[in-house]
Structure formats: structure tokens, C-alpha cells
C-alpha positions in Angstrom: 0.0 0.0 0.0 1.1 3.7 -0.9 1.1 5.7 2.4 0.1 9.1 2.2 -2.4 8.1 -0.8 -5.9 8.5 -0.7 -8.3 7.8 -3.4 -11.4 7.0 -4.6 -12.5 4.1 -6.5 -14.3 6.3 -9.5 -11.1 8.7 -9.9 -9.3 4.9 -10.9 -12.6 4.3 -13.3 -12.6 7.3 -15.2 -9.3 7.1 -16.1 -9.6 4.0 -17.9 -9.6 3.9 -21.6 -12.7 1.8 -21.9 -16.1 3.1 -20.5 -17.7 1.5 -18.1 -21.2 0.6 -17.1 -22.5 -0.7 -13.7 -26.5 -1.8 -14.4 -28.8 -4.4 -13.1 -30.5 -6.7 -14.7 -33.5 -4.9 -16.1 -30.9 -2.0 -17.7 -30.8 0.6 -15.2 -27.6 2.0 -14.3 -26.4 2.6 -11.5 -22.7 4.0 -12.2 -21.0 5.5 -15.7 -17.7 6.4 -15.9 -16.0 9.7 -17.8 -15.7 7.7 -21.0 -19.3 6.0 -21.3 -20.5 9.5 -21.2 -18.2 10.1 -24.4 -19.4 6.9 -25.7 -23.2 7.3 -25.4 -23.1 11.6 -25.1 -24.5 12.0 -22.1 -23.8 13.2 -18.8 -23.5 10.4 -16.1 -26.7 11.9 -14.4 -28.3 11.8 -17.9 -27.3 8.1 -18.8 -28.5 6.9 -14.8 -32.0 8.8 -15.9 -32.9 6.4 -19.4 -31.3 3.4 -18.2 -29.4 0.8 -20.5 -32.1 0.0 -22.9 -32.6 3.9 -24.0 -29.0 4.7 -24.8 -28.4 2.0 -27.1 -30.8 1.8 -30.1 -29.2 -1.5 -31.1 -28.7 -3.3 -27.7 -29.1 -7.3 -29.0 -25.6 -8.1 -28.1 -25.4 -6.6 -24.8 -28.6 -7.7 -23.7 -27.4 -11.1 -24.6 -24.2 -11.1 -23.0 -26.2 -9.0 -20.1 -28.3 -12.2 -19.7 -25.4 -14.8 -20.2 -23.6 -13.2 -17.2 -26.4 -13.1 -14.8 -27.6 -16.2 -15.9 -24.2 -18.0 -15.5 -22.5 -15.3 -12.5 -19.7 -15.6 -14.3 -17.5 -13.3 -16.8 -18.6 -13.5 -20.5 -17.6 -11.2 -23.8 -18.2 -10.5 -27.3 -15.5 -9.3 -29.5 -16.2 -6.8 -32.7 -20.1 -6.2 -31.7 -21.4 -3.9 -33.7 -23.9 -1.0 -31.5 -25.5 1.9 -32.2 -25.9 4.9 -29.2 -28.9 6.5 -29.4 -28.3 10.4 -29.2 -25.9 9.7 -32.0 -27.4 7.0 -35.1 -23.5 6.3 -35.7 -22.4 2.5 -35.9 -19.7 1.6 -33.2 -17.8 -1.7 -32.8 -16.7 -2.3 -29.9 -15.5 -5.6 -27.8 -17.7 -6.0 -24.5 -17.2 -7.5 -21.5 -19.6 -8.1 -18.9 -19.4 -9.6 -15.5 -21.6 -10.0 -12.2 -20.1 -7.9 -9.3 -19.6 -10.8 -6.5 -20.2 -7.9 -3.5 -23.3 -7.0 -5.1 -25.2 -9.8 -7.1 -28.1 -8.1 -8.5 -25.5 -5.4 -10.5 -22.9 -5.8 -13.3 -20.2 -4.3 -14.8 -20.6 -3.8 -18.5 -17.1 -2.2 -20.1 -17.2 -0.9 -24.1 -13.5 -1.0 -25.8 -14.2 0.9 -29.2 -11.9 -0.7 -31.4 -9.6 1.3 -32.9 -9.3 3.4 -36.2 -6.9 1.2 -37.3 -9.1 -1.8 -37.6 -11.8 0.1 -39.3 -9.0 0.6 -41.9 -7.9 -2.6 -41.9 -11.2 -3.8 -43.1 -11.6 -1.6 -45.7 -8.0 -2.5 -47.0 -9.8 -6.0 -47.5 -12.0 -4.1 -50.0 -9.2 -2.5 -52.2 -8.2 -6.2 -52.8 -11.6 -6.6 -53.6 -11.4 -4.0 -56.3 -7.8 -5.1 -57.5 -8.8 -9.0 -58.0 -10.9 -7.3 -60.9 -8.8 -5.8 -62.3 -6.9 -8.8 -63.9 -10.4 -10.0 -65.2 -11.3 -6.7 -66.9 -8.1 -6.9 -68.7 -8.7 -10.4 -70.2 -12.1 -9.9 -70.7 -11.4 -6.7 -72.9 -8.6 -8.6 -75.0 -10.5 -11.7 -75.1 -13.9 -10.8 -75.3 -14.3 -7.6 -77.6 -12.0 -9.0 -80.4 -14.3 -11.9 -81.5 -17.3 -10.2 -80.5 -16.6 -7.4 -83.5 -16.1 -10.2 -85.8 -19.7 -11.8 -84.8 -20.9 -8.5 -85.5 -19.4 -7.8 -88.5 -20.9 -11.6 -89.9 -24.4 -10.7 -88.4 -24.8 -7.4 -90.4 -23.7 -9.4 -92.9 -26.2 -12.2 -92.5 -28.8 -9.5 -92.4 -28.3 -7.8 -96.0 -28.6 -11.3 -97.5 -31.9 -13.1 -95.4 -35.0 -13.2 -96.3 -37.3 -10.2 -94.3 -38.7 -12.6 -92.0 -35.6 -13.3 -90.5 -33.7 -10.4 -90.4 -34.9 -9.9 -86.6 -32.6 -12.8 -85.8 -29.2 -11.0 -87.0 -30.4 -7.3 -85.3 -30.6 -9.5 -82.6 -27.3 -10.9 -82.7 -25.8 -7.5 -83.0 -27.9 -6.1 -80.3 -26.6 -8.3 -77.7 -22.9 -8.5 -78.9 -23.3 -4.6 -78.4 -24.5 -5.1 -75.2 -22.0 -7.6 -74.2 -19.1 -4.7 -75.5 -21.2 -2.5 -73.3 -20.6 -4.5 -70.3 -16.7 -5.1 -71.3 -16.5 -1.1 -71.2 -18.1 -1.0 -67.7 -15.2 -2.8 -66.5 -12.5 -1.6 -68.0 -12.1 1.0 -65.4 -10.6 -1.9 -62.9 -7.6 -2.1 -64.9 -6.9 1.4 -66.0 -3.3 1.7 -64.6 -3.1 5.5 -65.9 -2.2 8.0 -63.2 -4.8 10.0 -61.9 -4.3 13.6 -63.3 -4.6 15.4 -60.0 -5.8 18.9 -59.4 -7.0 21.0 -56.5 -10.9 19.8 -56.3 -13.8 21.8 -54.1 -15.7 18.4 -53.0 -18.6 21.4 -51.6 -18.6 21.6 -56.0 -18.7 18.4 -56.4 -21.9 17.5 -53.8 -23.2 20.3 -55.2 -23.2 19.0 -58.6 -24.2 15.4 -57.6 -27.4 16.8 -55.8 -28.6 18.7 -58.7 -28.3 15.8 -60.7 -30.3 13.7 -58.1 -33.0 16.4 -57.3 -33.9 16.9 -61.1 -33.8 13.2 -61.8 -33.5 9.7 -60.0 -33.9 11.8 -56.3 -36.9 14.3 -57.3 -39.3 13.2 -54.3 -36.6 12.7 -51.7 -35.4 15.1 -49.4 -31.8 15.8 -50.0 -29.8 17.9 -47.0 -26.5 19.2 -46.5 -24.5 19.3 -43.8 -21.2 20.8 -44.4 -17.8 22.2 -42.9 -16.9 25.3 -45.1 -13.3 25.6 -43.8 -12.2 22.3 -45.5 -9.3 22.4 -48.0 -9.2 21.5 -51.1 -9.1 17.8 -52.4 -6.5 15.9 -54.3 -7.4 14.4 -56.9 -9.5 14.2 -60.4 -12.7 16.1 -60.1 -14.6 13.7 -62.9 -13.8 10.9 -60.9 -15.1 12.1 -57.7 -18.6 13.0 -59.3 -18.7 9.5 -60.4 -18.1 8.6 -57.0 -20.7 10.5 -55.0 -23.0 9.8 -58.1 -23.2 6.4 -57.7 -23.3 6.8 -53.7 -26.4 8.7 -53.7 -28.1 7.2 -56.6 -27.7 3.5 -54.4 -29.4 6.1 -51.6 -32.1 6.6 -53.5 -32.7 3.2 -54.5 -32.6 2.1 -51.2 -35.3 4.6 -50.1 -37.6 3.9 -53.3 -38.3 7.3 -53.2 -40.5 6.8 -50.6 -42.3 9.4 -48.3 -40.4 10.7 -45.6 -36.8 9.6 -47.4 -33.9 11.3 -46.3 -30.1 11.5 -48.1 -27.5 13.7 -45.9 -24.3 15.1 -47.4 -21.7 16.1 -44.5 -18.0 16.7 -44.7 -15.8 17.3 -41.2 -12.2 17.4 -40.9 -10.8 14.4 -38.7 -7.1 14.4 -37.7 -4.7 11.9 -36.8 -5.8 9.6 -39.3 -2.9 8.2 -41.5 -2.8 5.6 -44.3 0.8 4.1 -45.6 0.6 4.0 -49.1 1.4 1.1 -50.9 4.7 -0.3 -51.1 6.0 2.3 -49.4 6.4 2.9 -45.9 5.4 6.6 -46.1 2.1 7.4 -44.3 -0.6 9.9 -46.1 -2.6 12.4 -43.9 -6.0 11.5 -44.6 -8.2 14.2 -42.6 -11.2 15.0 -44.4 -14.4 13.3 -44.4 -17.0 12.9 -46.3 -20.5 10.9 -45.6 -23.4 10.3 -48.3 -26.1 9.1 -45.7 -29.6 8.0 -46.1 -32.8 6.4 -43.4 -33.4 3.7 -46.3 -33.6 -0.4 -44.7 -30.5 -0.7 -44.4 -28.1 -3.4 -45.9 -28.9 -6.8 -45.6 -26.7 -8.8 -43.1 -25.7 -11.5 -45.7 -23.6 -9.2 -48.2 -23.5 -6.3 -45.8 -19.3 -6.9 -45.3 -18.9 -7.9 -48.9 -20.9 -5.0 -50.3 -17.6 -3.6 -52.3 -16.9 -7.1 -53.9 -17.5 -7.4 -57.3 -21.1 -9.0 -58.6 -22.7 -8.0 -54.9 -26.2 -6.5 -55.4 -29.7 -6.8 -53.9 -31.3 -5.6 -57.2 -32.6 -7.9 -60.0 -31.0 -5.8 -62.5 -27.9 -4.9 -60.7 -24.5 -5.8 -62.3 -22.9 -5.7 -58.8 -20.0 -3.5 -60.1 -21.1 -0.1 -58.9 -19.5 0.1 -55.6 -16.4 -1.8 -56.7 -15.8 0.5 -59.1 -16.4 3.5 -55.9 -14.2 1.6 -53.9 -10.9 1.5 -57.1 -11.7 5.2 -57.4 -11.4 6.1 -53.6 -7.9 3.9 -53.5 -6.5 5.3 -57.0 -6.8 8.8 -55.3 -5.3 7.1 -51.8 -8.0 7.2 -49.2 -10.4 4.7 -47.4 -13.7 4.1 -48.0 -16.2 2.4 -45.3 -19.9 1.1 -44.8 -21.7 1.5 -41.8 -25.3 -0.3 -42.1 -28.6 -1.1 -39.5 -32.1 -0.8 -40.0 -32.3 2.6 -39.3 -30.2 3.4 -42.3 -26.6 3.4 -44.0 -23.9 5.7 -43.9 -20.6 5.5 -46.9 -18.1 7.3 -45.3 -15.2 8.3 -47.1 -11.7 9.7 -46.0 -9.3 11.8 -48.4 -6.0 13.0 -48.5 -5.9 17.3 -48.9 -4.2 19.0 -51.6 -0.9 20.0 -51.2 0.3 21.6 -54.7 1.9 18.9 -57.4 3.9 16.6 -56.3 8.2 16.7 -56.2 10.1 15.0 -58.9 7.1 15.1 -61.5 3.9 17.7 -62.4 0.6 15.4 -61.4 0.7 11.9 -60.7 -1.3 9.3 -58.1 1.5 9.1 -55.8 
């Protein structure tokens, strides 16, 4: 013991990293520390007030691990649960740990460690590769597809001058569908274009402006469509054409989520977060990646079968879908060296997406994706 020292057992609590909860069984609390009033933005008076079950809009995991633990008196946790506090619809995943307090039986301590930034980007490192392993398959399929496919073309005009009337349908059906097919072919030839990105100073505030006049005089006219953003941001590096298509397809997958229902919502926001760095690839140096921006919408959400694969190639929920919108997001978002990230419940789904700033042209050449 420490002589001279004198404490109390709350001063050791809120200076943990983790925040902690002490609650009964039926969710009220009766104790939060410094950091679960971070975690679920509220004071600890506040928190005590709603109990458990009105702080957490999706409380399934700790209710179950809640349960387990009284059920069992003994220790029990979950690792990479996904919840959602209440005063703030934002996804967290955090690891939870909950255990019966042996002084006190009828209370136990529930502790939240958010995992970190790192491991939100290590997960969406998993969908770059997911964007690279088409790449190779674009580039066959646009040397071994569209070669033949012009000569079956060229043979089915061909066909067609010399057929009787009656079955000229046939060959403009033939050379319908090989266009189509070349159609298709072109769509993913954007996986394995290996040029450099011609980068430039970009206003993204330009950009979302652009995307939400497009969406509010077309495939978004009966949705509401609000913006939410920090006009101190810098600039963006990068290619401004590419970025459209970026937030163009983001907000158009919005929309069709919402079905341009009543009462549909998309949100545009940008903030500047620091301390977030990326190394870039094969290389050890570490990009600044500080500005954010969110395309947000109070659709269904995604399902829970393809909700982590929803930046693989050929992943869609619509009959039509060809599954290679969002892959082709995800390329674009690593060709100009950021992240890009789902967050999805049934309140709605957030694409967040983090960017390096501009900095002026980069040494040793004029523009390149460096």
C-alpha cells in the first residue's frame, strides 16, 4: 500500500480507456464512468436517468451477454459487436465485456472497448483487394472478349443484308446483344486502368453540389436531400470527374434504397478528422488522410448477408444490378489514396469516405497518383 495516498475508486474508473457501465439486470444503471459518457453523449446523471435500454438503439448483443452473465455469475464477452448509441445514429464496434459484481449480485459491470481506427482501416483494406482482383479479369475480358465479338458483329450485319425479311430480326438480334455484351466489357475496364490520376485542387462542396442537382432533377426528385457541411475544408487531391462518379453512384444506391418513398432522407456532411494516416502502398510513407465525407440515407439498411462484402464485385440486392457499382467507388477512392467504409442497420446506412488534402503537385514530376 502507498502511504500518504488517498483515493477513490471512481477517480481509478474514469481514467480507464474503456467506458464502463454498472447496471442491473432490467438495464438501469447505476454508475458510468468519464468515458461512457463520451461513448453514449451524455452526462453520467443523464445516462442513470434512461437506463441501458434507452441509450443503445441496437442493444441485442449486450442484452445477450447482459443475460449470459447473470444467468451464468460468471464473466462473458463478445469481440467486434457492432452498436449503435442512441443520441448519435453512428455504428460503433466495440469488444464487451460483462461480469456480475460478486459484492453485489443483483448489479454488473458492462465495459465498451471501441476498437480502434486502425481496424476500421484494416477492413476496408480487404476491399481494395476486392477492387484489384478485378482488375486482372477486366483486362482479359477486354482482349479476349471484344476482339471476336466485333467479328460476330461484323458476320451478323452481314447475315442480315442477305436473309429473307422474315428473319432479319434474328441477325439485329445478334448485334444487339454482342453490343451489349461490348457494353458490359467497357463498364469494367475501369478496374484495370493503370493510368495515373491527373490530379488537381478539387472543391468536393462543387462536387456535392453537382451530384445533388443531378439527383433532385432526376433519379432523387421526391426525396429530401440535405447538407450538412464544414466550409473551412481544404481542397481535395485528386481528379474532379472521378469524384462525381463517386458520390453519383453513392447517392443514386441512396435513393434506390429509399424507393423514393415518403419521408426519405439522403444527408451530405463533410468534417475534418485528424490523426488519421494511411501508408501508401509499397512504401512505408504514411498519407494524412483528414477530411471526411459521408453520403447518408434512413433507407432499410443493408442486408446482413452481403452487408461486409458489399464492395466485392457482382454483390447486389437488385434484380438488375450488375454488382459492379460500388467496386468501381471503392478503385476510385484507392486510385486517389484514401479509405472508403460502410456503416449499415435498420435505421439506415452511412458510406463514409476519407481523403487526403491537396498540397500543390507533387516533387520529382507535375501530377501523378503518388
Amino acid at each position: 500500500m502507498v502511504s500518504g495516498t488517498n483515493f477513490d475508486a471512481s477517480d481509478v474508473l474514469d481514467n480507464l480507456p474503456h467506458a464502463v457501465l454498472v447496471v442491473s439486470r432490467s438495464g438501469e444503471i447505476a454508475y458510468a464512468n468519464s468515458v461512457a459518457e463520451q461513448l453514449f453523449h451524455g452526462s453520467s446523471r443523464y445516462l442513470k436517468s434512461k437506463g441501458l435500454w434507452s441509450i443503445i438503439s441496437s442493444s441485442e448483443p449486450v442484452s445477450s451477454l447482459l443475460e449470459q452473465a447473470f444467468e451464468h455469475g460468471a464473466p462473458v464477452n463478445q469481440y467486434h459487436a457492432s452498436i449503435m448509441p442512441s443520441r448519435k445514429r453512428e455504428e460503433r464496434i466495440v469488444d464487451i465485456y460483462a461480469a456480475p459484481m460478486a459484492e453485489t449480485p443483483h448489479l454488473s459491470l458492462l465495459t465498451f472497448r471501441e476498437r480502434s481506427v486502425a481496424d476500421r482501416i484494416d477492413r476496408q483494406l480487404g476491399y481494395r483487394g476486392a477492387a484489384r482482383s478485378v482488375s486482372g479479369l477486366a483486362a482479359m475480358l477486354g482482349h479476349e472478349i471484344k476482339n471476336p465479338l466485333s467479328g460476330i458483329r461484323g458476320a451478323a450485319q452481314l447475315l442480315g443484308s442477305s436473309v429473307p425479311e422474315s428473319e432479319k430480326a434474328l441477325a439485329e438480334l445478334i448485334t444487339e446483344e454482342t453490343d451489349r455484351i461490348v457494353r458490359i466489357v467497357d463498364r469494367m475496364e475501369v478496374f484495370s486502368d493503370q493510368t495515373p490520376i491527373e490530379r488537381e485542387p478539387v472543391n468536393i462542396h462543387a462536387v456535392l453540389g453537382h451530384v445533388r442537382q443531378i439527383a433532385c432533377n432526376g433519379f432523387a426528385s421526391e426525396l429530401e436531400i440535405i447538407e450538412n457541411y464544414d466550409p473551412s475544408l481544404p481542397e481535395v487531391s485528386g481528379s474532379r470527374d472521378e469524384l462525381v462518379q463517386v458520390f453519383l453512384n453513392l447517392v443514386k444506391n441512396a435513393a434506390e434504397a429509399l424507393e423514393n418513398r415518403s419521408g426519405g432522407t439522403i444527408m451530405l456532411a463533410s468534417a475534418y478528422r485528424s490523426g488519421i494516416r494511411l501508408a501508401a502502398s509499397g512504401s512505408s510513407h504514411r498519407k494524412d488522410l483528414p477530411l471526411e465525407f459521408t453520403v447518408s440515407d434512413n433507407g432499410p439498411g443493408i442486408p446482413d448477408e452481403i452487408r461486409t462484402h458489399v464492395f466485392d464485385p457482382f454483390v447486389t440486392t437488385r434484380q438488375n444490378g450488375s454488382g459492379l457499382g460500388l467496386s468501381m467507388v471503392a478503385r476510385i477512392v484507392e486510385r486517389h489514396g484514401g479509405i472508403i467504409e460502410c456503416e449499415s442497420s435498420v435505421v439506415g446506412t452511412t458510406f463514409r469516405i476519407l481523403l487526403p488534402a491537396w498540397r500543390g503537385p507533387e516533387k520529382g514530376g507535375s501530377r501523378n497518383n503518388g
